[in-house]
Backbone bond lengths (Angstrom), bond angles and torsions (degrees), N, CA, C in turn:
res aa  C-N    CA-C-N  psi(-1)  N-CA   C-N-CA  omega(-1)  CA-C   N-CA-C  phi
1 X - - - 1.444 - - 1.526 110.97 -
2 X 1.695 118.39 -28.87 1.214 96.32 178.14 1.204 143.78 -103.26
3 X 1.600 86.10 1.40 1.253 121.80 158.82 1.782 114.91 -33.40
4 X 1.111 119.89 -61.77 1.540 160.52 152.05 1.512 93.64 -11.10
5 X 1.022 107.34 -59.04 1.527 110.97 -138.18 1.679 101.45 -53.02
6 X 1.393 95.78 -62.19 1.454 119.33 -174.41 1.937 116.39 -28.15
7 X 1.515 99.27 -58.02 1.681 108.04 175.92 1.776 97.34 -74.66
8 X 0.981 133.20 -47.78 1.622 128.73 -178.81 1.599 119.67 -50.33
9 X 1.534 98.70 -60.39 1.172 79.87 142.03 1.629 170.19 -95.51
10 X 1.272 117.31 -0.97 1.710 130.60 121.08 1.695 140.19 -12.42
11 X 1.634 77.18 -54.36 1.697 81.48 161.25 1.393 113.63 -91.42
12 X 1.731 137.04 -60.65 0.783 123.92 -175.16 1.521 136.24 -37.56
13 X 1.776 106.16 -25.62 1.811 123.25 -169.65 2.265 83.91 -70.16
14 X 1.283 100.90 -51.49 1.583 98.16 -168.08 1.724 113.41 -78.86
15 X 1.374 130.44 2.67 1.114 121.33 162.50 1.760 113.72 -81.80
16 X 1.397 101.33 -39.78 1.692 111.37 158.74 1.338 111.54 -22.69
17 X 1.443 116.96 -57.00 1.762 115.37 -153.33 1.269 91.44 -89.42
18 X 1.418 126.56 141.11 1.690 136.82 164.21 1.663 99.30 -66.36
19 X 1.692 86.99 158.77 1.539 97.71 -170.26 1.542 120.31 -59.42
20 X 1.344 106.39 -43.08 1.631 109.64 168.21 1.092 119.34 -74.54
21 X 1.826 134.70 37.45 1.299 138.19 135.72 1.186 116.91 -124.25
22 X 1.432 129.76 160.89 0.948 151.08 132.25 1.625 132.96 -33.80
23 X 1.183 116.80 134.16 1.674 108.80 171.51 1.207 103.60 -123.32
24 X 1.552 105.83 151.15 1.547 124.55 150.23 1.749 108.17 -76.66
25 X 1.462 126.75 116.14 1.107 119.87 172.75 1.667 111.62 -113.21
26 X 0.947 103.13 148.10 1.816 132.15 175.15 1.283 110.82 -107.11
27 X 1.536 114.65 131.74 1.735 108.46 -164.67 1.177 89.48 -137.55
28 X 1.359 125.63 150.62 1.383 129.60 -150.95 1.649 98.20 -149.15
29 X 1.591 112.45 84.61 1.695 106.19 171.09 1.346 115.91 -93.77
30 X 1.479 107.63 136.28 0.994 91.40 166.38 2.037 126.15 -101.10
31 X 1.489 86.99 49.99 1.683 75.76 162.67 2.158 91.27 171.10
32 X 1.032 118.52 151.50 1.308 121.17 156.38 1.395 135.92 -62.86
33 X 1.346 102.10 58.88 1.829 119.20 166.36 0.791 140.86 -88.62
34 X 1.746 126.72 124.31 1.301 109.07 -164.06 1.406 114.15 -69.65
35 X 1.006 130.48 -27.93 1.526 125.44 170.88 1.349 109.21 -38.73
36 X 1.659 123.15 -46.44 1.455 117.90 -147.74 1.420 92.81 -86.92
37 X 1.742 118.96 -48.41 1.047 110.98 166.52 1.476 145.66 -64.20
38 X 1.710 115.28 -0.89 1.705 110.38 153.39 1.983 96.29 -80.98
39 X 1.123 114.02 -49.12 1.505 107.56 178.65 1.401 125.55 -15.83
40 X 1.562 89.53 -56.84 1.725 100.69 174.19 1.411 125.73 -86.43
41 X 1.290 92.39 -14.80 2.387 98.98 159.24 1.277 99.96 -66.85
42 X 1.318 112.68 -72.66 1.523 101.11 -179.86 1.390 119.60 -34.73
43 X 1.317 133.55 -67.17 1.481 138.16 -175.58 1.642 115.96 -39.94
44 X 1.215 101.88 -33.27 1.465 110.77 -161.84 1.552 97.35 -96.24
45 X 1.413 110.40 -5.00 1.591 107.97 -172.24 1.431 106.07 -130.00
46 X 1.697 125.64 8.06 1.752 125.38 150.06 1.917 97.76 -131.50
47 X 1.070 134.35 17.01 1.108 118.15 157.57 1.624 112.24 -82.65
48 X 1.265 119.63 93.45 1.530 102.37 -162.50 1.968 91.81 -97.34
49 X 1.492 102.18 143.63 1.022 124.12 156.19 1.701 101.87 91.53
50 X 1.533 104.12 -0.64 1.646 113.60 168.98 1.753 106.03 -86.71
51 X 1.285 134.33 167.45 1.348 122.17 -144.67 2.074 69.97 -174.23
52 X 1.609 99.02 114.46 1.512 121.74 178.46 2.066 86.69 -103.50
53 X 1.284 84.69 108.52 1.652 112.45 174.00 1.513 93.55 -61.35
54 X 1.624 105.08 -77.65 1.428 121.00 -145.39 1.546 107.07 -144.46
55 X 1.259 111.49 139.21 1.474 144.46 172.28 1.465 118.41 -118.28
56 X 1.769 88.34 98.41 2.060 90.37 178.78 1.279 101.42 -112.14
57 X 0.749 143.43 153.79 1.449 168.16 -68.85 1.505 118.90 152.14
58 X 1.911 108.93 82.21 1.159 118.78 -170.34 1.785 115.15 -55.37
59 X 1.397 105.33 -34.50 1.653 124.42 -153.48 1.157 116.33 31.10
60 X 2.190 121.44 54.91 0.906 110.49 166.41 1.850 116.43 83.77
61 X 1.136 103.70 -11.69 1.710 116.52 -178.39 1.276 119.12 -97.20
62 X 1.307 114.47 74.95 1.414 118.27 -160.85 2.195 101.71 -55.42
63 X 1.112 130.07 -42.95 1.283 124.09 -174.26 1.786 101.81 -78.29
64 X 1.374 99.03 -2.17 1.639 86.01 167.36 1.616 103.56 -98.48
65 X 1.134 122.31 -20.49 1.323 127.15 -174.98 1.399 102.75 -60.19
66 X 1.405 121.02 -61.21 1.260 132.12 177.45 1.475 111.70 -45.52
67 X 0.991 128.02 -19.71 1.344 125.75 -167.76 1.659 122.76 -113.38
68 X 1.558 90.18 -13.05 1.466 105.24 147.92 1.288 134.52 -104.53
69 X 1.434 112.38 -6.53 1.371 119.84 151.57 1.986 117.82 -72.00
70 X 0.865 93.14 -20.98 1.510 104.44 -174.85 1.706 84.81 -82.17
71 X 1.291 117.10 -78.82 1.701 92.58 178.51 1.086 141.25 -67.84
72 X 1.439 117.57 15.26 1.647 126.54 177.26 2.377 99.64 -84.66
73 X 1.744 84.70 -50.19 1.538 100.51 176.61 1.842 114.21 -62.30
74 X 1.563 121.21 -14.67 1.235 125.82 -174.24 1.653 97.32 -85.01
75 X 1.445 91.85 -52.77 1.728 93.03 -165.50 1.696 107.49 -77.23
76 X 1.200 113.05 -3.70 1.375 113.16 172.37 1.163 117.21 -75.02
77 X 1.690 119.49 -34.60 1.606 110.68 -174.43 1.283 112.73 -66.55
78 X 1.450 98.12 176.18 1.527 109.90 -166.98 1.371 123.86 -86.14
79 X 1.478 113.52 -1.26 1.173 113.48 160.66 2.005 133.63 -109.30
80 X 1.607 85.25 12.38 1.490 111.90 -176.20 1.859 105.24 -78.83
81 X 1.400 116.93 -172.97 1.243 111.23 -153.61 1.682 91.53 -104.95
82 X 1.524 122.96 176.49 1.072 107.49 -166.64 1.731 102.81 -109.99
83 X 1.236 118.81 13.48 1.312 104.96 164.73 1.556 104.94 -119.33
84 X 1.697 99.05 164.59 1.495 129.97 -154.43 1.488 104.22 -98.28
85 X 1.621 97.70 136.06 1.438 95.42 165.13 1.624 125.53 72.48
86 X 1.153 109.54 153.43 0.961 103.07 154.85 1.980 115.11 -164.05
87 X 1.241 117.86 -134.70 1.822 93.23 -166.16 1.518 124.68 -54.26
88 X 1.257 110.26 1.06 1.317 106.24 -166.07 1.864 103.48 -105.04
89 X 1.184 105.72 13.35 2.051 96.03 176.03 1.137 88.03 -151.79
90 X 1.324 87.01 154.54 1.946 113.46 174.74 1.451 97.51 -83.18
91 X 1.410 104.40 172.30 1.495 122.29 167.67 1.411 102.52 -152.45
C-alpha cells in the first residue's frame, strides 16, 4: 500500500490543477525504486507544462513519510511561502 502512495499522490496533486494551468508538483516516495524512479522520468518527461517542485524521500519510514506529507500539504496552502522543501528532499 505504500508503495502506492508515492504515484497517487503525484497524480492526484496534478488532477487538482485545471487543464489550462500548470502545477507545481511534490512527489512523495516512499522508498528508492527503480520502478518509481523511471515512473517519475516518465512523468516529468509527458506531463508537459506540470513543473515537479520536490522529491522527498520516504526511505521506507512510514512516520517520516507522514511528516513530509504534512510539509508538502503546509507549503502547499495558499498562504504558505512559495518555495519548496527544504534539507530533507531532493529536487
Amino acid at each position: 500500500m505504500l508503495k502506492l502512495l508515492a504515484l497517487a499522490l503525484a497524480l492526484s496533486l496534478t488532477v487538482m490543477a485545471s487543464p489550462a494551468a500548470a502545477a507545481r508538483v511534490a512527489v512523495l516516495m516512499s522508498a528508492k525504486v527503480s520502478e518509481y524512479e523511471e515512473a517519475l522520468k516518465g512523468f516529468k518527461e509527458t506531463a508537459a507544462g506540470h513543473q515537479v517542485a520536490a522529491v522527498y524521500d520516504m526511505d521506507g519510514d512510514l512516520d517520516r513519510g507522514r511528516k513530509q506529507l504534512a510539509e508538502i500539504e503546509r507549503r502547499s496552502s495558499p498562504i504558505s511561502s512559495s518555495r519548496w522543501g527544504s534539507g530533507r528532499c531532493r529536487r
